[in-house]
Backbone as CSV, one residue per row, in Angstrom:
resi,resn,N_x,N_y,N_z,CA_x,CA_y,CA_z,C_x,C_y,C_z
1,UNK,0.854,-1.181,0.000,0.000,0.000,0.000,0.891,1.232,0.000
2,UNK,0.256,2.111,-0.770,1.463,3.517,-0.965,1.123,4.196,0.145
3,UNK,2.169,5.251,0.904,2.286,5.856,2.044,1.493,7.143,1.190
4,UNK,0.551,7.721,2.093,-0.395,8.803,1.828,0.199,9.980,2.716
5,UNK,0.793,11.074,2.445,0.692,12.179,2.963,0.125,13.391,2.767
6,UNK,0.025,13.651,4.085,-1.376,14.760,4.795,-0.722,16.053,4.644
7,UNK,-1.053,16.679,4.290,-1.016,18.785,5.034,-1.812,19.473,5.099
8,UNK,-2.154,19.912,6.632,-2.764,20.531,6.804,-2.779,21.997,7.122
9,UNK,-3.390,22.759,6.736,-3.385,24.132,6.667,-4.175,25.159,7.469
10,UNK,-4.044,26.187,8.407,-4.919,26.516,9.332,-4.605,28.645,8.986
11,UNK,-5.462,29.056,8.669,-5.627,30.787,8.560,-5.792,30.959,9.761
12,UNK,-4.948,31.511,10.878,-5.078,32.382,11.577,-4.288,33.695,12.158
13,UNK,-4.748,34.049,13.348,-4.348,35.295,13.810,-2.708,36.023,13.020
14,UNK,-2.053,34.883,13.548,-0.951,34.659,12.894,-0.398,34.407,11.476
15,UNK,-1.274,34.090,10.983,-0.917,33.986,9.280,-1.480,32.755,9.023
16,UNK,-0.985,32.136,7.879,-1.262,30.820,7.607,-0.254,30.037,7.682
17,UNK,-0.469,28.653,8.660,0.492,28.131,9.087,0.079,26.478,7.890
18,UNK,0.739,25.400,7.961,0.682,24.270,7.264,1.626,23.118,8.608
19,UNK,1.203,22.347,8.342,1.965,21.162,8.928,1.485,19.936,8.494
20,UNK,2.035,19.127,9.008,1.622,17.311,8.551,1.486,16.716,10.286
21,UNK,1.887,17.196,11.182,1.712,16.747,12.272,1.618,17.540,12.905
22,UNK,1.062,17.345,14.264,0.656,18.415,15.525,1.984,19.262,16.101
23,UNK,3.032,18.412,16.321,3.988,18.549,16.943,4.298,19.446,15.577
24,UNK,4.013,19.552,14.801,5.030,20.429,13.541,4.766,22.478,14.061
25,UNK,3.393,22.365,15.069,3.200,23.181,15.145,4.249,23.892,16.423
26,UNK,4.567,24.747,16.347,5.680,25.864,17.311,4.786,26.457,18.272
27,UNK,3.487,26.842,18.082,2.677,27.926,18.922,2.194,26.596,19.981
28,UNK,2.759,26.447,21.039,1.786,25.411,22.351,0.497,25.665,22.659
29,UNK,0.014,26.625,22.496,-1.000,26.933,23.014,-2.189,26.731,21.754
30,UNK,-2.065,26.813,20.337,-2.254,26.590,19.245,-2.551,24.951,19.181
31,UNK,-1.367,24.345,19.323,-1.209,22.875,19.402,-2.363,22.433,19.856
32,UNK,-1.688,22.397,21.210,-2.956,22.111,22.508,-4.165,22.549,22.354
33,UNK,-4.809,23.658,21.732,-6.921,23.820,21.377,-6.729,22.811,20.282
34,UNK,-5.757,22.966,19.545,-6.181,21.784,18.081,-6.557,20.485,18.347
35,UNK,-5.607,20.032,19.063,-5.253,18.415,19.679,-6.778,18.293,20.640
36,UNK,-6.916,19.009,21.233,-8.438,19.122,22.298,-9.204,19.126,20.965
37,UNK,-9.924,19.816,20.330,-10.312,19.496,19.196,-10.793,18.674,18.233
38,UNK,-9.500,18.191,17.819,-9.373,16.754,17.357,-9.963,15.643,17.962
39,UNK,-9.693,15.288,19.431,-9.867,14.813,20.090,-11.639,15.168,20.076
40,UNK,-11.927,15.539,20.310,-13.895,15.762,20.681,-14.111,15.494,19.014
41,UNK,-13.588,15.803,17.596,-14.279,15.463,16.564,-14.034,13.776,16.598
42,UNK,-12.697,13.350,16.991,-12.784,11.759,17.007,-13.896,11.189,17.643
43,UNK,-14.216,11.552,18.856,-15.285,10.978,20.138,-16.455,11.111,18.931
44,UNK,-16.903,12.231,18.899,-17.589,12.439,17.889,-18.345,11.818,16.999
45,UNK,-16.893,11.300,16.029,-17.635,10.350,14.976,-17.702,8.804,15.564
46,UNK,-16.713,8.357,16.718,-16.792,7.090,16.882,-18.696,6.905,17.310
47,UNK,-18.901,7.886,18.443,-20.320,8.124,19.158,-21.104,7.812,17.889
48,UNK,-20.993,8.758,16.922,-22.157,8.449,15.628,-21.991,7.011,14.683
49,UNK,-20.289,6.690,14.620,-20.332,5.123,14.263,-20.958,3.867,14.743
50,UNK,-21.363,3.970,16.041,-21.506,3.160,16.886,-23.402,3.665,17.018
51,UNK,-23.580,4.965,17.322,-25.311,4.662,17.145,-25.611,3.869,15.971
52,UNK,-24.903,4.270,14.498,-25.417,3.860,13.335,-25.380,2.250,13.037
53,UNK,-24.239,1.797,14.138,-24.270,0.242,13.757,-25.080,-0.664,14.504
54,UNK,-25.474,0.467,15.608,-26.626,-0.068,16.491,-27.994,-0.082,16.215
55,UNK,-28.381,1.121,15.611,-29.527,1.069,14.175,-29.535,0.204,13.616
56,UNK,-28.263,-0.539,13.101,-28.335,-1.523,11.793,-28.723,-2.934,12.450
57,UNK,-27.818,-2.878,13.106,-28.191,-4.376,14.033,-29.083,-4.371,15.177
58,UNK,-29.901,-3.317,15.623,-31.757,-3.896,16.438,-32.490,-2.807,16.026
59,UNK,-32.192,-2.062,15.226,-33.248,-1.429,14.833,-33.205,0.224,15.552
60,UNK,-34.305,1.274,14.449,-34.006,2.529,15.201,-34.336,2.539,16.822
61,UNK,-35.748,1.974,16.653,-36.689,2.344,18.247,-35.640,1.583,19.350
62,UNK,-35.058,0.672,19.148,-34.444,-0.429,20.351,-32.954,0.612,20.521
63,UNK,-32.291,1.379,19.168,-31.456,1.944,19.671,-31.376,3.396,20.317
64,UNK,-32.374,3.681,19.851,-32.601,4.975,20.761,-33.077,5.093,22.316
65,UNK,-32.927,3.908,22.667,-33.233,3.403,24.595,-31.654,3.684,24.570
66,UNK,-30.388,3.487,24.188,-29.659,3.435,24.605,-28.798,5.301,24.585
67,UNK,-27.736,5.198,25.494,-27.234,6.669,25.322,-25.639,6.358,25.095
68,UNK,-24.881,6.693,24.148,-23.819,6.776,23.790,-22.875,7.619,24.094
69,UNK,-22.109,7.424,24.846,-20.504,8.667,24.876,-19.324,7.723,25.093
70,UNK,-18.282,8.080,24.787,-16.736,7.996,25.305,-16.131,9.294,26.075
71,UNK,-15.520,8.616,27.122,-14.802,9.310,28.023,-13.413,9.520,27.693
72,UNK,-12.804,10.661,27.155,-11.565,10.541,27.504,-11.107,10.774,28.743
73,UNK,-10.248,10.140,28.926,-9.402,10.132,30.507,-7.716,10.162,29.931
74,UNK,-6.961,11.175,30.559,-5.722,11.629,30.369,-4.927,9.980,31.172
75,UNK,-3.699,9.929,30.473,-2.939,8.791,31.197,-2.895,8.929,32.396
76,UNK,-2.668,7.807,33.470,-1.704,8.136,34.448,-0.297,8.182,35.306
């Protein structure tokens, strides 16, 4: 399988910055809202992957009794 590379590009305060990874970014404070971010759009879609496969396999009415989230919890 061919290696796929990413860049991503962000307009702000500061100009327009580009990177391929988080860490590419210099501003910490920048980093860190992105990565938080990221993090809640992942939860996000897993939450909506998981209602939708629960739809598929008992149905809408049986899955809507149930309530869906993930917790992130920081290491320890």
């Amino acid at each position: 399988m061919n290696n796929i590379k990413v860049t991503f590009s962000m307009v702000g305060e500061e100009g327009k910055i580009s990177f391929e990874k988080l860490e590419g970014i210099s501003n910490e404070k920048l980093r860190n809202k992105l990565n938080d971010q990221l993090t809640s759009w992942e939860y996000s879609l897993r939450e909506a992957a998981l209602i939708h496969y629960l739809t598929q396999e008992i149905g809408k009415e049986e899955a809507q009794k149930f309530k869906v989230a993930f917790v992130h919890k920081p290491p320890k």
